[in-house]
N, C-alpha and C positions, 0 to 999 in steps of 0.2 A: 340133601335135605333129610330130616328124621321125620319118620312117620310118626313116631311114638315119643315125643319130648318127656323126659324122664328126670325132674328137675332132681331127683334126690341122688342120680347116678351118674357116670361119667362126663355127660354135658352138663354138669351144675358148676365143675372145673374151668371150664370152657373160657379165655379170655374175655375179653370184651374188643372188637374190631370197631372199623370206621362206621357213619351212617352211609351207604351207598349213594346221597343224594347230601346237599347242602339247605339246611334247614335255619330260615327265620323268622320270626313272630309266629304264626299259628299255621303250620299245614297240614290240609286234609288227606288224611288215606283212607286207607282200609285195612283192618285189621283179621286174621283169621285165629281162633283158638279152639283148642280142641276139647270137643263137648264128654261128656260120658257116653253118649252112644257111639262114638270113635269117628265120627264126623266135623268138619271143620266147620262153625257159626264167621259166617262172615259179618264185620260191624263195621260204620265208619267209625274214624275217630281222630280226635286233633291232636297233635302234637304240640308242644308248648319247647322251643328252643329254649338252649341253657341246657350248663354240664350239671346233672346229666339229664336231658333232655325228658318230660313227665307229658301223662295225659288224666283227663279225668273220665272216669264213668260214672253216671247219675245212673242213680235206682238199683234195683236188682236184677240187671242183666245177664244176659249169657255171656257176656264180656268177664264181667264184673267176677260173676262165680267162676269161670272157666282160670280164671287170673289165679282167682285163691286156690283153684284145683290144682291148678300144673305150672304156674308161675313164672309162664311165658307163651309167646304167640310170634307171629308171620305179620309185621308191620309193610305193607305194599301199598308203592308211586302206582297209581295207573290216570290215565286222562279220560278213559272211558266211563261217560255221562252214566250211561246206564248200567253199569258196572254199580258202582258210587251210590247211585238213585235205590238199586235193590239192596244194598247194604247197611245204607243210611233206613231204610223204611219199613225194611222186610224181614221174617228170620228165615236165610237164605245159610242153607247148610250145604257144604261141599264133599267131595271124596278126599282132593286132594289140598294141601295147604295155602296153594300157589294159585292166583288165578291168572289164568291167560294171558290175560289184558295187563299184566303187571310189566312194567318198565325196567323196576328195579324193587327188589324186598331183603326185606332183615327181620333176619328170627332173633327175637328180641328175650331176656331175661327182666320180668317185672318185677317189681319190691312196691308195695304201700310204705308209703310214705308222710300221708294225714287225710283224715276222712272227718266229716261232718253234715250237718241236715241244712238244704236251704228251704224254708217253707216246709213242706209235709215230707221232700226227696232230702233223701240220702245219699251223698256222692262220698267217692272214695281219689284221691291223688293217687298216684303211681309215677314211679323212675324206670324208665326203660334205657337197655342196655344192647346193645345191638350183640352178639355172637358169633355172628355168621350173617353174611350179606352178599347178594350180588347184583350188579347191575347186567340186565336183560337186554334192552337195548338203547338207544344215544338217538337224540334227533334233538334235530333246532328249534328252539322255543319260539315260540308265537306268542299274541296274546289273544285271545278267543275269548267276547265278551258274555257269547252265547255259553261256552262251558262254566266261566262265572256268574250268572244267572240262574244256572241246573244248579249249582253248588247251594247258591244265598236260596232259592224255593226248597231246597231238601232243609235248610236247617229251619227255616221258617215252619214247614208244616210240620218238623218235627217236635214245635212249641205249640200247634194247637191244640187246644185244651189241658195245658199242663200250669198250674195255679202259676200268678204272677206273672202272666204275659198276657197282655191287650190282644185279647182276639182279633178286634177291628184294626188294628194296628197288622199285626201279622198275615192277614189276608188283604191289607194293602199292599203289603211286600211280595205276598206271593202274584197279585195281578201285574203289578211292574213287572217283576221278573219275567214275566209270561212274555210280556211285551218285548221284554229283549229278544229272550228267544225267537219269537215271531220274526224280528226284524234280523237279528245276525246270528242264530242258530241252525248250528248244519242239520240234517235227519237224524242226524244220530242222538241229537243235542232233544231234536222237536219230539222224538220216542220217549226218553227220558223225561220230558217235562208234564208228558200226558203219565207218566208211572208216579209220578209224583202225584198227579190229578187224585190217580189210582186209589193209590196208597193212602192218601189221606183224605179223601173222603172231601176234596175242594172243588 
């Protein structure tokens, strides 16, 4: 892995490889990019299937600018609730690009591709390009209704109070959610869903 991504230099050559992982309609990761204080901003972010596979960031994040700074980042599979939960809600900065908890990651080369306002925010599209990728480790999938519960409460609270979303609406979603977790959420799931609490203020 490079420490130092250096879009204007040697790896700007760099083919383009596989995605480490088989993507359809929207999956969530986690993305890492490297800030100007030379630290790694961990963020979630969705991925939108299709060659060549695009994500959007709203507003002006440390995503958002670290993109236009260095014109790539560290795309990471992890299943870890509270992984996800601190990235989706937090500005959670690393030493290194890789977090632990990753499955599989792809250091990705980004290009804008169309940007416009919805409401008062600003979002930008991007095309990502995968570089380099490796798959971490392999295990048998399950379906765990409690880590999609932590998933739908992170995007939820991540809409309250941002204009054009029903509050009352959104804090119904986050109480269901709750409830799942409650009922089929492991510890790890039930930590994660009180960071969510946390974090936003529900």
């Amino acid at each position: 892995m490079s420490d130092d991504p250096d879009p204007e230099g040697a790896n700007a050559s760099a083919e383009t490889v596989e995605w480490p992982v088989s993507l359809e309609g929207v999956t969530e990761s986690v993305v890492t990019t490297l800030g100007p204080n030379g630290r790694w901003n961990a963020a979630a972010l969705g991925l939108f299937a299709g060659d060549p596979v695009t994500a959007t960031t709203w507003g002006n994040t440390r995503t958002r600018r670290n993109f236009h700074r260095r014109s790539e980042g560290y795309v990471q599979f992890t299943v870890d609730p509270v992984d996800f939960v601190d990235a989706a809600l937090t500005i959670r900065e690393l030493e290194e690009p890789v977090l632990e908890s990753a499955d599989a990651w792809a250091r990705v080369r980004v290009e804008r591709i169309d940007s416009g306002t919805e409401g008062e925010t600003r979002w930008e599209e991007w095309q990502l390009r995968p570089v380099e990728s490796e798959i971490v480790s392999e295990t048998v999938p399950t379906v765990d209704r409690g880590f999609g519960a932590v998933i739908e409460a992170t995007v939820a609270a991540s809409r309250l109070g941002v204009e054009g979303y029903d509050e009352g609406q959104l804090r119904d979603r986050l109480e269901y959610c709750a409830s799942v977790v409650d009922r089929a959420g492991s510890p790890r799931e039930r930590e994660a869903l009180e960071r969510v609490r946390e974090y936003a203020a529900w």
